[in-house]
LOVO-13115 format. One line per field, with one value per residue (C-alpha): residue number from 1; residue in three letters; x, y, z. Coordinates in Angstrom, 3 decimals, padded with zeros to 6 digits. Layout:
N
i = NUM_...
aa = ala_...
X = X_...
Y = Y_...
Z = Z_...
//
This chain:
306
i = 1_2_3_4_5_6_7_8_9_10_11_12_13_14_15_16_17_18_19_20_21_22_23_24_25_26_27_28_29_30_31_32_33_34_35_36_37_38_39_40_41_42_43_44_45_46_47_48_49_50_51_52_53_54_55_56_57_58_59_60_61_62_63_64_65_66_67_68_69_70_71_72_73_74_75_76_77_78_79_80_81_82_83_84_85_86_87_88_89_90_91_92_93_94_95_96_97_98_99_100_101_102_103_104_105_106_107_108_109_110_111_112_113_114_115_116_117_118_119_120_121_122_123_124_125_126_127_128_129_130_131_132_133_134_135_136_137_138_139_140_141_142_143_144_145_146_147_148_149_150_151_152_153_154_155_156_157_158_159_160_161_162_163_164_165_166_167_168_169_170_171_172_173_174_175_176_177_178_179_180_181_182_183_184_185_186_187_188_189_190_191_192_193_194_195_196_197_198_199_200_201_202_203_204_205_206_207_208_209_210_211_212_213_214_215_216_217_218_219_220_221_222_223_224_225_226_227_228_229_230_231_232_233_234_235_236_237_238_239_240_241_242_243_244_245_246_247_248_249_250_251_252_253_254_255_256_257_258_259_260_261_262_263_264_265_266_267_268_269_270_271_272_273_274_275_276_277_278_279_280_281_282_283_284_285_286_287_288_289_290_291_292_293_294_295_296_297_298_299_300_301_302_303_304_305_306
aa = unk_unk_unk_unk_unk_unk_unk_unk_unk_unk_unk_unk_unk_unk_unk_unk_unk_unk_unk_unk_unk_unk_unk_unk_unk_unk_unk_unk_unk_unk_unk_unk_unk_unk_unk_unk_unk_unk_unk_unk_unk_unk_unk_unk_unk_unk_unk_unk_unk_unk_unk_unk_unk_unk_unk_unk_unk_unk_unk_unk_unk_unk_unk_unk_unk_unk_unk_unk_unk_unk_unk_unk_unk_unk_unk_unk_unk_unk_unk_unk_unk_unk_unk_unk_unk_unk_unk_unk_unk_unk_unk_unk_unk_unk_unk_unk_unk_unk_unk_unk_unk_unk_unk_unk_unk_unk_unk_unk_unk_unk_unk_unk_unk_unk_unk_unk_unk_unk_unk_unk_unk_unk_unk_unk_unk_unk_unk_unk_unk_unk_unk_unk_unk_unk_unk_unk_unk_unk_unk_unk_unk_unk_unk_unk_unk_unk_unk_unk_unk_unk_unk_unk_unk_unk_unk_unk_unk_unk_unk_unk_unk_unk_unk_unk_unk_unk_unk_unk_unk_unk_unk_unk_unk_unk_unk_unk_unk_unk_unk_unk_unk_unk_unk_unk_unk_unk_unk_unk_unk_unk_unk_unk_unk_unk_unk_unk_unk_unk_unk_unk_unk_unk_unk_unk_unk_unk_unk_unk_unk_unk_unk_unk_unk_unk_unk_unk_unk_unk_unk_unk_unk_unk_unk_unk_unk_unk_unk_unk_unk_unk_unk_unk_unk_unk_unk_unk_unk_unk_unk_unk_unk_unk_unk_unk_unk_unk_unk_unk_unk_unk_unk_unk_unk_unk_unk_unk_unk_unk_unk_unk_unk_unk_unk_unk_unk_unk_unk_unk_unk_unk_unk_unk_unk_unk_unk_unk_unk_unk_unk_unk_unk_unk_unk_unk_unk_unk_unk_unk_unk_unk_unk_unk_unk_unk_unk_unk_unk_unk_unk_unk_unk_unk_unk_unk_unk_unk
X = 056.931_056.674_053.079_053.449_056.308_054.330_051.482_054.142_055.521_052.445_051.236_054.633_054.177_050.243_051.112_054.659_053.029_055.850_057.706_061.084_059.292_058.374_062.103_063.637_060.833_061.680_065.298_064.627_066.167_063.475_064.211_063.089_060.242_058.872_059.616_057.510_054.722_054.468_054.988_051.798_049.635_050.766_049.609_046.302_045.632_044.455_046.443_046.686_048.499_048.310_051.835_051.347_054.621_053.695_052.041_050.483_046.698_044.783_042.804_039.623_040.907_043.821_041.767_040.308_043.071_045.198_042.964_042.268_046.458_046.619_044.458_045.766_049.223_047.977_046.655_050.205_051.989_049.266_050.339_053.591_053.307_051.564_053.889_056.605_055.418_054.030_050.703_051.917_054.433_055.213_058.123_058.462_058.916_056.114_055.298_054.705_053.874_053.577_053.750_057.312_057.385_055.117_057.228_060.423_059.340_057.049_056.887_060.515_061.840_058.639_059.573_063.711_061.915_059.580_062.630_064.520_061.531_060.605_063.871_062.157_060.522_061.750_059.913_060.332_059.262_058.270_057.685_055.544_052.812_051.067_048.237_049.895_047.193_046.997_045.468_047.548_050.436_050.461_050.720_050.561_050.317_049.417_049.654_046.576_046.902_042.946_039.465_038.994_036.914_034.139_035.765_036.538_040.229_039.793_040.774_042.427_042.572_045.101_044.898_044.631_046.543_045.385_046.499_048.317_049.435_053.263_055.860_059.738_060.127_062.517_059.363_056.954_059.079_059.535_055.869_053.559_051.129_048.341_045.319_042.819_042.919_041.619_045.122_047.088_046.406_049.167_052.064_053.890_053.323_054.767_053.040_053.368_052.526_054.162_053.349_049.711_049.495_047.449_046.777_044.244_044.128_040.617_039.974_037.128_034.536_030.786_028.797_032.137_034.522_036.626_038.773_041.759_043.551_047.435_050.520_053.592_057.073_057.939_056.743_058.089_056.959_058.167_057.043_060.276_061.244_058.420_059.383_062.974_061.246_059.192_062.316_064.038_062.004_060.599_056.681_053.950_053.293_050.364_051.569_050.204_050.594_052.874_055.190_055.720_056.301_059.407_060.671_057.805_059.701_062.918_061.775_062.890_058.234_055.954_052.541_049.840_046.165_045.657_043.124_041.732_041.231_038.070_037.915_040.823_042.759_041.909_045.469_044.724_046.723_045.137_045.191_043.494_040.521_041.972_039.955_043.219_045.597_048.791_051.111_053.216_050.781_049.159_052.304_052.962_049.179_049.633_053.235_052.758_049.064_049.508_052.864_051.520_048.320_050.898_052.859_049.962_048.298_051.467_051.922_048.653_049.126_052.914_050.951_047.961_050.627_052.567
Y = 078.531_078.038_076.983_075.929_074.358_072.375_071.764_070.422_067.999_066.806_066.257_064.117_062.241_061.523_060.429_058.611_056.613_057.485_060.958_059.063_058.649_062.617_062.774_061.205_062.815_066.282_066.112_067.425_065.851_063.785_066.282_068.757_067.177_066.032_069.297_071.315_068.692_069.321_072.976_072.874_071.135_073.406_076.513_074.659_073.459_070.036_066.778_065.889_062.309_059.245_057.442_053.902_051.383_050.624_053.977_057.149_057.755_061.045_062.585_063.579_066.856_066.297_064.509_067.420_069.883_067.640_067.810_072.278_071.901_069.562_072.148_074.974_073.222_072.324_075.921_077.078_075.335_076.183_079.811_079.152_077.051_079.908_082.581_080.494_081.081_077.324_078.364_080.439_078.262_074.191_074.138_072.616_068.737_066.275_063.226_059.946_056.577_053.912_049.812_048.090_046.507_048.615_051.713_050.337_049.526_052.658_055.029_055.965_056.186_058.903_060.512_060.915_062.325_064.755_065.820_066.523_068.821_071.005_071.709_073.843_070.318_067.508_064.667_061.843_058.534_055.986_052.357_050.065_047.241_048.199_051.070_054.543_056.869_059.781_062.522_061.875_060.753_064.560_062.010_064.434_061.718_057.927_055.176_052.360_048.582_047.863_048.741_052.076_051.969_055.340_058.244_061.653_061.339_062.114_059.258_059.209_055.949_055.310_051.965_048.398_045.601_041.326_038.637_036.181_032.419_031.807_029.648_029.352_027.391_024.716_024.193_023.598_021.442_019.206_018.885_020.549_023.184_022.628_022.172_023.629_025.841_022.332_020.982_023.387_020.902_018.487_021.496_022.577_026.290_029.586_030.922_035.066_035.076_036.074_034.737_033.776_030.697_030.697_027.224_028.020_030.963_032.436_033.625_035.864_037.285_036.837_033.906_032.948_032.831_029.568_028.608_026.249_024.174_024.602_022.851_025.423_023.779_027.361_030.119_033.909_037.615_039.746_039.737_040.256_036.743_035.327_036.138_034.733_031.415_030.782_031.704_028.985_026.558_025.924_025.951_027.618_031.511_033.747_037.201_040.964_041.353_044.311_042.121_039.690_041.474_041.872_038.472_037.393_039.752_038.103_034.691_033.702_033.249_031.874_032.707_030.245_029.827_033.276_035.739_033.786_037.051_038.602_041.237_044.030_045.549_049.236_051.741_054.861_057.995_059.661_062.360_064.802_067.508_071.098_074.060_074.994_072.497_073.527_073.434_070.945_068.327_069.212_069.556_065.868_064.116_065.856_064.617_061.090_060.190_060.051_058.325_055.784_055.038_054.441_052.104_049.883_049.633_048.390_046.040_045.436_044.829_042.883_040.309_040.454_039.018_036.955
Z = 173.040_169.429_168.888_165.156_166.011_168.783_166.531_164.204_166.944_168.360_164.759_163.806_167.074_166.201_162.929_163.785_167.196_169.265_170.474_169.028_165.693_165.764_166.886_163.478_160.945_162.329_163.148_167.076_169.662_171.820_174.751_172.699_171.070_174.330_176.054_173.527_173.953_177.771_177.162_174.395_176.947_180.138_177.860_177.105_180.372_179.209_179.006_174.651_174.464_176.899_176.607_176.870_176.712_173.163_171.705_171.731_172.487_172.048_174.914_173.752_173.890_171.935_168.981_168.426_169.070_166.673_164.006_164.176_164.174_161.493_159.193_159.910_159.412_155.693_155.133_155.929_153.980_151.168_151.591_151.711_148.083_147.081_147.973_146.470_143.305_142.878_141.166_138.927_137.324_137.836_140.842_144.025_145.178_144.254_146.360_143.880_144.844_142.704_143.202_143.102_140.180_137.833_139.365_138.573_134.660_134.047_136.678_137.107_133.435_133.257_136.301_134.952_131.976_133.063_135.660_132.850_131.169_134.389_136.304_138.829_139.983_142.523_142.747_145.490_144.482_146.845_145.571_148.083_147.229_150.197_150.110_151.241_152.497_149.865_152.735_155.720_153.587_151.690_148.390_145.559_143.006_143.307_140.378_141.069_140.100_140.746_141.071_142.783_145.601_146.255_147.690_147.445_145.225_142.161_139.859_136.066_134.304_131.802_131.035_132.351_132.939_133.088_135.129_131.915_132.793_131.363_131.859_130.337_126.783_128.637_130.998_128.322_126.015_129.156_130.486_127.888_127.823_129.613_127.472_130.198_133.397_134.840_133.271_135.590_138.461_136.913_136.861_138.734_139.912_140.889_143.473_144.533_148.547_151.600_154.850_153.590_151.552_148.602_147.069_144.497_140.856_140.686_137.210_135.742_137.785_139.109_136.756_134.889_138.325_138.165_140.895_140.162_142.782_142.153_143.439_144.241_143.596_144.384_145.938_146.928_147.869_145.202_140.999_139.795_142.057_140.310_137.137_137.388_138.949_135.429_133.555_135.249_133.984_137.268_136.231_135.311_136.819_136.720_136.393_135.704_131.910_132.351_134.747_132.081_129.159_129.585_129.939_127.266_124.872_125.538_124.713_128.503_128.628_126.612_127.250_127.571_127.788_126.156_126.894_129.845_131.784_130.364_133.255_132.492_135.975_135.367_136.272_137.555_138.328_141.752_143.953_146.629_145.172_145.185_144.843_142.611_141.427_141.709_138.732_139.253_140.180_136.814_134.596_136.306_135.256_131.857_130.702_132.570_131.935_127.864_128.428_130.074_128.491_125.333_127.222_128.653_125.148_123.594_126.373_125.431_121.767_122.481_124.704_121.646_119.455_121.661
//
């Protein structure tokens, strides 16, 4: 038996939920996977997973065997960056996530650039509005829409980003601007929600919080849907300033009400602490963080104008 290998497995299968998920990530057949699994615990003498119908649950035992496996996992693979030659010169893949729309507009062009600068570099980008775990994830490098909560990441900010109210020209020649955020009750709105149904816009924060009741004549899950909606002409949209520059560029939205967010979104670039960075994470923060900040502050400025 291969124990690295069967650290790797049970490891895949902790983090995957099933033995079929550890299966697909590693490219073993399930046979295999759940062979070395048994064959891990008969050498231990102690029973690691519980398989339930629906999951996966750590023994006791395998909790904290899992988590000695998952370190000394990480320290190999350390080595082996190190060995590689990763510390002493930028190469090697990077892991980026970023949200969908921001990544599509800012994230990727960088990326294609910086690819282009350090050839010894790949880079995978993943694009998600949900929050990816940065330590069990292996993210190397995460772009933040928000307020960072406490923890241990270490945190870059390169600019922020405000919720803006627009809506198309064809709109507002037909029903006006609204004079008020108390106005916005008469329009009709764009609303950005899933399954959850949001019915009200909350603007500033703490003393100055207002809360506005709004009416959707349309409402979808993605920015870029919202976006197209207001450029239709079919009502008023409150958007992240970067998502509507664009279109606010193009004349397709006008933006109105200005400046009623007071209270900046901060964007941050993120990652794990590292007793040494390697090169490539640092090569990445130092070609992408300036870029950035340069591309928020004109966004800035555009919607300043606008």
């Amino acid at each position: 038996m291969d124990r690295f290998e069967a650290m790797r497995t049970l490891v895949a299968a902790v983090d995957g939920g099933s033995l079929s998920a550890a299966s697909r990530a590693l490219g073993v057949p399930l046979p295999t996977v759940s062979r070395w699994i048994s064959d891990l615990e008969a050498h231990l003498g102690s029973r690691l997973l519980v398989r339930t119908s629906r999951k996966l649950i750590l023994t006791e035992a395998g909790e904290a065997f899992a988590a000695v496996a998952r370190r000394l996992l990480d320290d190999l693979a350390e080595a082996e960056r190190a060995a590689s030659g990763e510390y002493r010169e930028p190469r090697g893949e990077l892991l980026v996530t970023a949200p969908i729309m921001f990544g599509k507009l800012h994230v990727a062009p960088l990326v294609h650039a910086f690819l282009a600068a350090y050839t010894p570099v790949s880079v995978r980008l993943i694009l998600s509005d949900h929050v990816i775990d940065i330590v069990e994830a292996h993210v190397d490098v995460a772009v933040r829409i928000g307020r960072m909560p406490d923890s241990q990441l270490i945190s870059r900010q390169v600019g922020h980003v405000r919720w803006i109210l627009s809506a198309s020209p064809d709109y507002l020649a037909r029903r006006g601007e609204p004079a008020n955020l108390e106005a916005l009750r008469d329009h009709d709105c764009i609303a950005f929600e899933g399954l959850q149904t949001y019915r009200s816009w909350t603007f500033g924060s703490g003393a100055n919080e207002r809360t506005v009741p709004i009416k959707p004549r349309f409402s979808v899950n993605t920015a870029d849907a919202v976006v197209e909606a207001a450029a239709a002409g079919l009502g008023v949209a409150r958007l992240m300033s970067y998502q509507a520059a664009p279109a606010i560029a193009d004349r397709r939205l006008v933006q109105i009400l200005h400046r009623r967010d007071d209270h900046p979104t901060p964007v941050n670039l993120m990652h794990q602490p590292q007793p040494v960075q390697p090169l490539k994470r640092r090569a990445f923060l130092d070609f992408v963080a300036p870029r950035l900040s340069l591309a928020l502050a004109n966004i800035e400025e555009s919607l300043g104008r606008a």
